[in-house]
C-alpha positions as CSV (number, residue, x, y, z in Angstrom):
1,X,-136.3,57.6,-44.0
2,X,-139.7,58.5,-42.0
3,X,-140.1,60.4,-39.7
4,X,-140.2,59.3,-36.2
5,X,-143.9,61.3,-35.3
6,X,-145.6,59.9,-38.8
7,X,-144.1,56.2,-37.9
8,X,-145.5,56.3,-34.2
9,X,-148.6,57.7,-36.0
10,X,-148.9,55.1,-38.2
11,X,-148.4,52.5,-35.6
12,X,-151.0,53.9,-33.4
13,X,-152.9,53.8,-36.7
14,X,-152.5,50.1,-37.3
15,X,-153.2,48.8,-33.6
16,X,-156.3,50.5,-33.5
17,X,-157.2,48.8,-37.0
18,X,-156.2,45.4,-35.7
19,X,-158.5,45.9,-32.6
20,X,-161.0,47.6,-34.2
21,X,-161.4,44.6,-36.8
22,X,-161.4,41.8,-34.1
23,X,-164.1,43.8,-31.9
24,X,-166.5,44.7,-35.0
25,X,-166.1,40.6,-36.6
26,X,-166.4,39.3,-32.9
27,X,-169.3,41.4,-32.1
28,X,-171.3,40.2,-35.3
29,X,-170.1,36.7,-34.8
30,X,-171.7,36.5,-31.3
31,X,-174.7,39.1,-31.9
32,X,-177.2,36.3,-32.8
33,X,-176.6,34.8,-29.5
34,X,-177.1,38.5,-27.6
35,X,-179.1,40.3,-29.9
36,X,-182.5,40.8,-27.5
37,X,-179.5,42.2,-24.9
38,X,-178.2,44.6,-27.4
39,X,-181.6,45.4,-28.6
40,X,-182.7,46.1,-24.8
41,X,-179.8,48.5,-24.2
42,X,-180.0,50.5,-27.0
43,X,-184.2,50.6,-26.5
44,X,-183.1,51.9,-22.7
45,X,-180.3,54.0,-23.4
46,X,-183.1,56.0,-25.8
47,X,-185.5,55.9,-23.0
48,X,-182.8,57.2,-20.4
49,X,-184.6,61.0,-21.0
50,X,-188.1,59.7,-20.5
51,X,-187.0,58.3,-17.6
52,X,-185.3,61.0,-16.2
53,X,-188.3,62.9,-16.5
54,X,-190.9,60.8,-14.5
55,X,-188.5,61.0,-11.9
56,X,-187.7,64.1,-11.7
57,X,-191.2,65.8,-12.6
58,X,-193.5,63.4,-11.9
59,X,-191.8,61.6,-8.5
60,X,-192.0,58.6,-9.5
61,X,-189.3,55.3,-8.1
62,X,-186.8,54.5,-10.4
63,X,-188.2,51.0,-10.5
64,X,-191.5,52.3,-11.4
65,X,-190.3,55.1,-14.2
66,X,-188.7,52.9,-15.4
67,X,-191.9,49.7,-15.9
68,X,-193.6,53.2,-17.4
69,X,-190.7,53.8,-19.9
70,X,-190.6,50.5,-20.7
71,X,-194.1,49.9,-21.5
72,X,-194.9,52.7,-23.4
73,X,-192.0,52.2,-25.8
74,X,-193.3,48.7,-26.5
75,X,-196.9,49.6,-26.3
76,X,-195.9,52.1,-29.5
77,X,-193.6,49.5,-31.3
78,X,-196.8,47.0,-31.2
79,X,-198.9,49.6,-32.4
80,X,-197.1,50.9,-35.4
81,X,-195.8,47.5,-36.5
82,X,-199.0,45.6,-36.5
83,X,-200.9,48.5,-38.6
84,X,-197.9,48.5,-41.3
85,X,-198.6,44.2,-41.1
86,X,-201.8,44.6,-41.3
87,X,-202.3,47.1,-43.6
88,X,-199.4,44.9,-46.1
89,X,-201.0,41.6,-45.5
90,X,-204.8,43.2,-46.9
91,X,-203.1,45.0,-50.0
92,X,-200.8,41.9,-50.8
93,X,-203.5,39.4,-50.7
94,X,-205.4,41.9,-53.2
95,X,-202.6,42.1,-55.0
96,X,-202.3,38.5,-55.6
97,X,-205.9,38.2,-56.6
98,X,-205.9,40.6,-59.3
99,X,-202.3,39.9,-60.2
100,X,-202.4,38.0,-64.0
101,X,-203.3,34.9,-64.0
102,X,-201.9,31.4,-65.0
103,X,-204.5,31.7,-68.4
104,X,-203.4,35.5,-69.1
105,X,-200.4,34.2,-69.0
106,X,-200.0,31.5,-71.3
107,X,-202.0,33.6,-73.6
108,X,-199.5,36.1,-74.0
109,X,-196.9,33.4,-74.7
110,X,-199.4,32.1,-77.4
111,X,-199.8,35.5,-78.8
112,X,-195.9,36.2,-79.5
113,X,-194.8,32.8,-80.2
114,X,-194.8,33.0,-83.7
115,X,-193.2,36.5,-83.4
116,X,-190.4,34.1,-81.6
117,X,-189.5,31.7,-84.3
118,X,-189.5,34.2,-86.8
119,X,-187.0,35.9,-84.7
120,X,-185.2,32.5,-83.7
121,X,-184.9,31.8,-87.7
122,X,-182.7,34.5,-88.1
123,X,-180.4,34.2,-85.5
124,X,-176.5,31.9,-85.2
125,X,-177.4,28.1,-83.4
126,X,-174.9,29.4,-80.8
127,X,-176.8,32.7,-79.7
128,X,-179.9,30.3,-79.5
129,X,-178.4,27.7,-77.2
130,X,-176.8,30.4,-75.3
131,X,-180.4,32.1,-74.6
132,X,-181.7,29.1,-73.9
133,X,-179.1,28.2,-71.2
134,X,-180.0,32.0,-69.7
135,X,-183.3,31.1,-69.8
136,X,-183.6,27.8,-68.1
137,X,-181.0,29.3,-65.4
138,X,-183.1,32.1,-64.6
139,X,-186.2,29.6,-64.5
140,X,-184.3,27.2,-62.1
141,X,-183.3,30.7,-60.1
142,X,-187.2,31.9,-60.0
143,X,-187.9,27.8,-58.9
144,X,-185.2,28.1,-56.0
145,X,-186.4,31.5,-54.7
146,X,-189.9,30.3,-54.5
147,X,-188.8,27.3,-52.6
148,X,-186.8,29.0,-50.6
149,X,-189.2,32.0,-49.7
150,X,-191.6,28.9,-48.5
151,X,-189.0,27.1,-46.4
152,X,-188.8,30.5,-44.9
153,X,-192.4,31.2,-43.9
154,X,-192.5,27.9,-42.6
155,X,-189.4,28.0,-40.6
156,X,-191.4,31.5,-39.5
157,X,-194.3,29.9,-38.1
158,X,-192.5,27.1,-36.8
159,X,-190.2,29.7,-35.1
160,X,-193.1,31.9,-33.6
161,X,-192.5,30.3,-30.1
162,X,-189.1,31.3,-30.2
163,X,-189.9,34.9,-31.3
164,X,-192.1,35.2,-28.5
165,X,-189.5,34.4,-25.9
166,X,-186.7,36.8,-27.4
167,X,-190.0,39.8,-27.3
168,X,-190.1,38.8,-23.4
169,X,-186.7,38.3,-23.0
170,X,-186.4,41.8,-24.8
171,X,-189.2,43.2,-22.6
172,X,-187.9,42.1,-19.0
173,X,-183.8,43.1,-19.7
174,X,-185.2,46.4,-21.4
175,X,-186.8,47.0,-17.8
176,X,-183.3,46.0,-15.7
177,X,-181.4,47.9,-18.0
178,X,-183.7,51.3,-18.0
179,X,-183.1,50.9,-14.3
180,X,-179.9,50.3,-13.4
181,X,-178.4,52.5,-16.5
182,X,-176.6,55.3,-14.2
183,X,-175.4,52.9,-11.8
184,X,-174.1,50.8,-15.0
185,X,-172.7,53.7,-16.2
186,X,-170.7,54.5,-13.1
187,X,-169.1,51.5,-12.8
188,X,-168.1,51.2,-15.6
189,X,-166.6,55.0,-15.5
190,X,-165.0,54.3,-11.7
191,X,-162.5,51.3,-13.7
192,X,-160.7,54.9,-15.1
193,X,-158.2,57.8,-13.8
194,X,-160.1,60.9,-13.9
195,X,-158.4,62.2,-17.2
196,X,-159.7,58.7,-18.5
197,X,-162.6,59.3,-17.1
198,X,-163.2,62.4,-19.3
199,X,-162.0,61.1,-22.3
200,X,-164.3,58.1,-22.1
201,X,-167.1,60.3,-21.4
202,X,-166.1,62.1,-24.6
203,X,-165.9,59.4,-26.4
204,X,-169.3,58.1,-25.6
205,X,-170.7,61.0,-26.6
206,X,-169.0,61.7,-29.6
207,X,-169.9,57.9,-30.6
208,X,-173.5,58.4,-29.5
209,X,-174.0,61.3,-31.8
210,X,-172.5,60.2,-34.7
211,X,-174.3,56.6,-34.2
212,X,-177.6,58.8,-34.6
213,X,-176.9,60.9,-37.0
214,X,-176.0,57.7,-38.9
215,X,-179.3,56.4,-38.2
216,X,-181.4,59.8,-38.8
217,X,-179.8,60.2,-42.5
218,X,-180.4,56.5,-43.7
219,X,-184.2,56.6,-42.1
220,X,-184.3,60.0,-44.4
221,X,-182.7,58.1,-47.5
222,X,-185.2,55.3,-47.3
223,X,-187.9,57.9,-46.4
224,X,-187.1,59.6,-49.6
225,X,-187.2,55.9,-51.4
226,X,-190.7,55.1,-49.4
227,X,-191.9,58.6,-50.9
228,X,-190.7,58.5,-54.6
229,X,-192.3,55.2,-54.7
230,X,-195.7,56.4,-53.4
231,X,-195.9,59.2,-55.5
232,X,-194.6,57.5,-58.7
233,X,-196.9,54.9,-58.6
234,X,-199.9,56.4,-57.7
235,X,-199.4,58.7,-60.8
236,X,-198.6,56.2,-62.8
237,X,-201.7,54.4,-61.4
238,X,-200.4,51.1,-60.1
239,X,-203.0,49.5,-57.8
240,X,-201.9,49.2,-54.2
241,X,-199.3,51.8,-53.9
242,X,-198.6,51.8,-50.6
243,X,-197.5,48.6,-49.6
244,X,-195.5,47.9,-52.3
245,X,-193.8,52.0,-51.2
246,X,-193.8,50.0,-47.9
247,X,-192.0,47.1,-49.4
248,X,-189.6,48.9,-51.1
249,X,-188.8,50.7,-48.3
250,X,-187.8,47.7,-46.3
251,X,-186.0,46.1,-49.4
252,X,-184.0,49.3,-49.5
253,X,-182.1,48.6,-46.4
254,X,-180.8,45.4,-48.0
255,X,-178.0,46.2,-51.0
256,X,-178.0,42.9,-52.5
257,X,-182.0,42.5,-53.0
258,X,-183.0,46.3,-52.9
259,X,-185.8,47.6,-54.8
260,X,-185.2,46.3,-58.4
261,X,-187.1,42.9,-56.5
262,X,-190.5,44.9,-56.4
263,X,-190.1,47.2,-59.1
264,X,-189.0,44.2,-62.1
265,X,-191.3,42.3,-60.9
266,X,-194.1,45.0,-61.2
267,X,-192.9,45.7,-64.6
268,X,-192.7,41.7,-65.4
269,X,-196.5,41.5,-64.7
270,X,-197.5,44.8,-66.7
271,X,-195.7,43.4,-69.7
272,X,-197.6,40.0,-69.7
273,X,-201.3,42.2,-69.5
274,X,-199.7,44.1,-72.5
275,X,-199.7,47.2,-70.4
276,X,-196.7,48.0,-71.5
277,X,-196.6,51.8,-71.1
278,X,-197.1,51.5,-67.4
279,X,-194.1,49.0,-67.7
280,X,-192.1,51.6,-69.1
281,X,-192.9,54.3,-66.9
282,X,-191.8,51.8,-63.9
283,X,-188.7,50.5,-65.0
284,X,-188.1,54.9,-65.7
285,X,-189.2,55.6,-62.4
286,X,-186.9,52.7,-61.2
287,X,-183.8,54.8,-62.4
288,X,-184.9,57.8,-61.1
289,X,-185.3,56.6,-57.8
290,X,-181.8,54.9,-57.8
291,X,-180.1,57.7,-59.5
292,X,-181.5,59.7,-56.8
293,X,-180.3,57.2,-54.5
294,X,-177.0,57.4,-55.3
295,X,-176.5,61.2,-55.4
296,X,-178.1,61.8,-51.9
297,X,-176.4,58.9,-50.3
298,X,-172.8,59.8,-49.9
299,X,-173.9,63.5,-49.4
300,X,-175.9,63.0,-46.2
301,X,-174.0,60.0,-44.6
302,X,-170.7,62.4,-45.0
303,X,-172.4,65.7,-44.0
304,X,-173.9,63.3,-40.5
305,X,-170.7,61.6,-39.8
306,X,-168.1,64.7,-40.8
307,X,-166.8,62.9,-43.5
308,X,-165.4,63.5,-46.8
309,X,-168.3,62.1,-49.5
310,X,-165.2,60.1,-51.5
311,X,-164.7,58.6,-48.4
312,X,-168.0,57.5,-47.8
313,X,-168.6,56.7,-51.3
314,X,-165.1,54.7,-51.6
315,X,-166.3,53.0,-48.2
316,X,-169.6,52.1,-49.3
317,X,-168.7,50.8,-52.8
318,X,-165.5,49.0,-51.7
319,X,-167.4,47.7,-48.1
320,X,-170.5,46.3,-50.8
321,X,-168.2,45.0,-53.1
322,X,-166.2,43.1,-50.5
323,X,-168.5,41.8,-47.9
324,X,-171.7,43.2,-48.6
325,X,-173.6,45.0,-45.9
326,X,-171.5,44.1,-43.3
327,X,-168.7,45.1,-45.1
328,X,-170.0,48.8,-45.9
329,X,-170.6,49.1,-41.8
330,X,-167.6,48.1,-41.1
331,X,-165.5,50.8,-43.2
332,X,-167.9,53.2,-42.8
333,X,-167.2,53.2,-38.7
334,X,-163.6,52.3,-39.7
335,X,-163.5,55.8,-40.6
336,X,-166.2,57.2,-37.8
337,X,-164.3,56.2,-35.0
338,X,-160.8,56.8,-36.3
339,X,-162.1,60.3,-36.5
340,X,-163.4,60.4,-32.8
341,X,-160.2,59.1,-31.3
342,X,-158.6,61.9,-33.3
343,X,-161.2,64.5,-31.7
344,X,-160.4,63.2,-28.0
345,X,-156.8,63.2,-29.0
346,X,-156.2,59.5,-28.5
347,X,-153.9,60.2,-31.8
């Protein structure tokens, strides 16, 4: 009925699925337990042209290049995320202080209450119950989140030992890896025929270039968020601009949360002070930003990876709608390295 080329096709297709799937779950399954390893070996493999260079230009050891690289790199990772901490920690703790308070509140509840049973008077028993089901789940929601965003900072502080010794664990196998990276490398490569040889280099670099292209085009997307959201709400004129741009920046790289956390909850506290155009303007500048969002997305993860923009959309809406995150990395490099084992002509 087929033919004989498209069914050994297709079962080339399906093995490489099957293995594919068991490598990408078994990875993430054990990556908790390796994670200042993987960390380590990417932060080396990035520093392999630094490297290079103090070797070859300077005359430096190996060993030595390599203590440089490594330092530097973790000298300018301290740097840059202790000002963004910094720098969030002073504009939040403002924030809090001049946020409305418990009085400003209640007040405004006060102040529309009759509006409310004027309003509840004229609406079914049913409708009634049902808000106030909605409303007492959403309160019980808020009650959980708070609780659970204080268990967290505790389990933080309680965990800072722990942090500490993945940082050094990070530091020292960043340093051994930096090092021995070529001879690593070659090992790894002798295991192959020569014509394996090649194809595995190809592969490697075909993987290494889309795996930062991937990288560079989501650090532009939530760029792009980080910069709407500075310049929106410093025209607008909301107070501390930058940290919540920083916020929603970080918030950005997580699908389920994502930036309707910061700006709601912005817009929540300009409607109790009765600010209510500001309110407006944020929940506007809210859609713009996603509607922007969406639009770029597809555009510049397909034009990066050499994909069609269906199929990145279809993989990020189907991957988010099945397993979340993980699910939107897994069919986006479905697709990735299906098309780099096509390219080497593994296919």
């Amino acid at each position: 009925m087929f033919d004989k080329v498209f069914l050994t096709k297709i079962k080339y297709i399906a093995i490489f699925v099957v293995i594919y799937t068991i490598i990408f779950f078994l990875f993430f399954s054990i990556l908790p337990y390796i994670f200042p390893f993987v960390l380590a070996l990417i932060i080396a493999y990035l520093t392999k042209p630094l490297t290079r260079f103090l070797i070859k230009r300077l005359r430096l050891s190996r060993s030595l290049s390599s203590l440089i690289s490594t330092l530097l790199v973790f000298i300018i990772l301290f740097v840059i995320i202790s000002s963004i901490i910094f720098k969030v920690t002073v504009e939040a703790k403002q924030l809090i202080s001049s946020a409305p308070n418990l009085d400003v509140i209640r007040k405004f509840f006060e102040n529309n209450i009759d509006k409310l049973r004027v309003y509840y008077s004229q609406i079914d028993a049913s409708i009634i119950q049902k808000m106030q089901e909605q409303i007492s789940s959403l309160v019980t929601k808020t009650y959980d989140i708070i609780v659970n965003i204080i268990t967290r900072l505790f389990s933080l502080a309680i965990g800072l030992p722990v942090l500490f010794m993945i940082i050094f664990i990070t530091f020292i196998a960043t340093y051994f890896f930096t090092r021995d990276i070529s001879d690593m490398e070659d090992k790894f490569l002798s295991a192959f025929s020569s014509s394996g040889r090649e194809k595995v280099r190809r592969i490697w670099f075909e993987s290494s270039k889309m795996f930062g292209n991937y990288i560079r085009s989501y650090s532009l997307i939530i760029f792009l968020t980080f910069l709407e959201t500075l310049i929106g709400f410093s025209l607008i004129g909301v107070k501390y601009s930058l940290m919540l741009s920083i916020l929603c920046a970080m918030l950005d790289i997580l699908p389920v949360l994502g930036i309707g956390a910061v700006y709601f909850s912005l817009a929540i506290i300009y409607i109790v002070a009765q600010n209510y155009a500001t309110a407006v303007f944020i929940i506007l500048l809210y859609i713009a930003v996603t509607v922007i969002r969406q639009i770029v997305e597809p555009k510049l993860v397909s034009s990066s990876l050499g994909l069609h923009p269906v199929a990145v959309l279809a993989a990020i809406y189907i991957g988010i709608k099945a397993y979340g995150f993980i699910g939107m990395i897994y069919l986006i490099f479905l697709m990735v390295f299906y098309n780099i084992l096509k390219k080497v002509k593994i296919f």
